[in-house]
N, C-alpha and C positions, 0 to 999 in steps of 0.2 A: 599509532594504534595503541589503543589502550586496552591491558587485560585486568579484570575484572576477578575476585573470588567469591562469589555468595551462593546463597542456597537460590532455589526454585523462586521460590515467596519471594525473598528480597528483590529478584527479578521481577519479576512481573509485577510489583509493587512501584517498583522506578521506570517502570516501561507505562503503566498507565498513568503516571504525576507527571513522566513529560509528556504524555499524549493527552493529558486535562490541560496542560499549560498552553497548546495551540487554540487558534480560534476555530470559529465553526465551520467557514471555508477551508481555512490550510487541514483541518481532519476529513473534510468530504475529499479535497484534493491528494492526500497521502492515504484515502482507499482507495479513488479511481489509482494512483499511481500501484498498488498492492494490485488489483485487480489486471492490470498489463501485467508485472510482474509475472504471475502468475501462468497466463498462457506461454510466459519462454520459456518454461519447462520443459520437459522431455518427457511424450506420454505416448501407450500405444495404441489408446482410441483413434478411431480415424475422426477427420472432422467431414461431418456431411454437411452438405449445400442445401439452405431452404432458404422458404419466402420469407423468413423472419424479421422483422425491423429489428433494425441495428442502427446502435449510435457508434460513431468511431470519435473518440475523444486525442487532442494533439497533446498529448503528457511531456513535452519537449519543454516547457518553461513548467512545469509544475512543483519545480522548486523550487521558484520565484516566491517571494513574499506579497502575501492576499493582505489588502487593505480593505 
């Protein structure tokens, strides 16, 4: 683990020049992966049941490297 001293900006500067250096796949695949992430939260909404389409994506190799 590496710790880090910078400001805000410096951040977010180096967070978006490595996320310009992925290709166009591994950055749609490293949102769907943010997007699971997300629902393992801990929230007090309830989830209600509809007829909604839904896609379920397998994010278990989505660290895998996209050619």
């Amino acid at each position: 683990m590496e710790i880090k001293f910078q400001t805000k900006e410096e951040s977010k500067k180096q967070q978006l020049e490595e996320f310009l250096k992925l290709s166009g796949g591994e950055r749609v695949w490293r949102f769907f992966s943010l997007c699971a992430q997300i629902n393992r939260f801990p929230t007090k909404s309830k989830i209600e049941k509809t007829d909604n389409f839904v896609i379920y994506i397998n994010l278990n190799n989505a660290d895998r490297k996209l050619e």
